[in-house]
N, C-alpha and C positions, 0 to 999 in steps of 0.2 A: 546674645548670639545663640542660635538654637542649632542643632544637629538633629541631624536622624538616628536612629535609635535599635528601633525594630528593621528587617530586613525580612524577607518571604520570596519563597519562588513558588508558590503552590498559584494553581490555576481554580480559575471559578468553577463549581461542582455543576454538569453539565452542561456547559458552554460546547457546543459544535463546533470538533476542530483541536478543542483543547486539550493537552496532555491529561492522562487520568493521573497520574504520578512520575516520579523521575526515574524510575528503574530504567533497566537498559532499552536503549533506542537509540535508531536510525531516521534520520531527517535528511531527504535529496530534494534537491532543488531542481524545478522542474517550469516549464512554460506551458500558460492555460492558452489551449489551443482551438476552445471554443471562441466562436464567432458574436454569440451577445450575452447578456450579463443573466447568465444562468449559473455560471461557477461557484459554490459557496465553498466553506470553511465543512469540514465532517462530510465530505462524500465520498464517493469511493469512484476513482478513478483510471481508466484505463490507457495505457500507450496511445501516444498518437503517431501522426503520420512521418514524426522521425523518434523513432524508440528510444528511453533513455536521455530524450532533452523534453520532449512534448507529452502535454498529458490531457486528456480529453475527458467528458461523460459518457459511463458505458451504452449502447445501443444493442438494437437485437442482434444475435450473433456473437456477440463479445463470446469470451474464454477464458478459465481462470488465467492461465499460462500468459496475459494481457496483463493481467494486474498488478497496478501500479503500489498500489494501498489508498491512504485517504488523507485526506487536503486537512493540511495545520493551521491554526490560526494562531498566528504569529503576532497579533493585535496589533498591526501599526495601520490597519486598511477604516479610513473615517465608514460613519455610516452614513445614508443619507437622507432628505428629511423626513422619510418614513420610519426611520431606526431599522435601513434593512442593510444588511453589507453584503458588495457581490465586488466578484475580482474584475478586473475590465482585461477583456480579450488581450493576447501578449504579454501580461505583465507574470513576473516570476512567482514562484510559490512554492511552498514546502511539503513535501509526500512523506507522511509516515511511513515508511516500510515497513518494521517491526516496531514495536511496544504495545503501548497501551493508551488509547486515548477514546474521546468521547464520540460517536459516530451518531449521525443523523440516523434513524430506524422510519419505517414504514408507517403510517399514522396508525394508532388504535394497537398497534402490536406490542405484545408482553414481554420480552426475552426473561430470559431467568440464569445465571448462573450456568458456564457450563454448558449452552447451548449453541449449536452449530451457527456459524456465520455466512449467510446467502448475502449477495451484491445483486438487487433487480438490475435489470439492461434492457428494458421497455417500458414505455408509458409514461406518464407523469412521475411516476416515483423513482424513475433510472437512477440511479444512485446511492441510493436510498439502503438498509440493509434489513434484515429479514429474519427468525430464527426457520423460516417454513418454504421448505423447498418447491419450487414450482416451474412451469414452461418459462416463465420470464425472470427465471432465478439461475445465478448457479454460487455456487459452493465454494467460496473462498480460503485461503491456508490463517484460521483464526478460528474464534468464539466470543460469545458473548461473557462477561465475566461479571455481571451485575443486574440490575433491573432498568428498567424506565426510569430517566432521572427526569429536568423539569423542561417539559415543552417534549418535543417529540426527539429525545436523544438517549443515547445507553452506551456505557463504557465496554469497548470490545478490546481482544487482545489479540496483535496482528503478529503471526509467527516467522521466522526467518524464513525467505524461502530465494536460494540461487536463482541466479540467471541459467535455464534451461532445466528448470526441472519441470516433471510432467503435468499438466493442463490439469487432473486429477487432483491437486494440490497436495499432494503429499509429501512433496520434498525430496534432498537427493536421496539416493541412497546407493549411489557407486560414483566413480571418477566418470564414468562414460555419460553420467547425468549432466557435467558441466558443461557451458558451452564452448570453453576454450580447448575441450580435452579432444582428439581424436584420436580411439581407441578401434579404427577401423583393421588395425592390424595390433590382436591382441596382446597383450606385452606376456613374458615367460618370467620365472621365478629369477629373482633378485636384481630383473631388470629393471631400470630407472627412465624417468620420463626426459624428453629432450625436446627448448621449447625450437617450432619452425618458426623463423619470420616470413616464409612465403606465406605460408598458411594461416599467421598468428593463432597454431593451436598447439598444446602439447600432445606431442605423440611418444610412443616409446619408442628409447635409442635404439642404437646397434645393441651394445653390449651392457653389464651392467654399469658404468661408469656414465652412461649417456651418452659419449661420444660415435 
């Protein structure tokens, strides 16, 4: 009678899609709202036409303040008889938000350590990621943290960023950046927040108690 023995959760060293290590991360489950089998594993992907369920390839126009993060490969998808794997239109999938994993990059491109992370959203390489900013680039909340690993991939690190912080991708950096906060009547010293359900925002109460 034989047993298993060894045990490993490490991922294959540039696999697109694949975790670069287990530190801390976010994995949301998300529906590919592309129409035919362009969807891969390492792209970077933006909101679709219901935000927060659906997730689409960026196009011209896209915006940081869109972005999704980039598609996990969760290895349970066969390949087919080309040895290519693509997600078929509606089915479910896994969005990095934050961590660290392995991202498709632009062919021929060097990242290095440390270097800005652009998402193209035109042309054949829409998805694709970039260290060099340009007209069909924009500036995502991450960086590059490695080199070219094998085949056209590089481990990036994709930074926490809320729901409604600024297109800039800089993150919050007050309560009024939230999207559930409305701070359109400013609050005064040792006033506390109070949440509406008409409006499902928090606003600030009457008094300091919230009430």
């Amino acid at each position: 009678m034989s047993a298993q023995t060894t045990y490993s959760q490490s991922t294959p060293r540039g696999a697109a899609g694949g975790l670069y290590d287990l530190s801390g991360h976010a994995v949301n489950t998300r529906i590919n709202a592309e129409t035919g089998l362009t969807m891969k594993f390492g792209l970077g992907v933006v909101q679709g036409s219901v935000p927060g369920s659906e997730i689409k390839l960026p196009a011209a126009g896209a915006t940081a303040d869109k972005f999704e993060g980039i598609t996990v490969n969760g290895y349970t998808n066969e390949m087919n008889s080309e040895g290519a794997v693509f997600i078929s239109p509606g089915a479910s999938i896994g969005v990095l938000q934050y961590g660290k994993i392995w991202a498709r990059i632009k062919p021929e491109d060097a990242p290095a350590y440390g270097d800005k992370l652009y998402l193209i959203i035109s042309g054949a390489n829409a998805g694709l990621f970039t260290k060099t900013s340009g007209a069909d680039a924009i500036e995502v909340p991450g960086r590059f943290i490695g080199g070219k690993g094998t085949g056209d991939t590089a481990p990036v690190e994709l930074f926490y960023q809320a729901a409604g912080a600024s297109s800039s991708g800089g993150g919050v950096s007050s309560l009024g950046d939230l999207s559930d906060v409305d701070l359109t009547t400013a609050a005064t010293d040792g006033q506390v927040l109070k949440y509406d359900n008409a409006s499902s925002k928090w606003k600030a109460g009457d008094d300091a108690t919230g009430s």
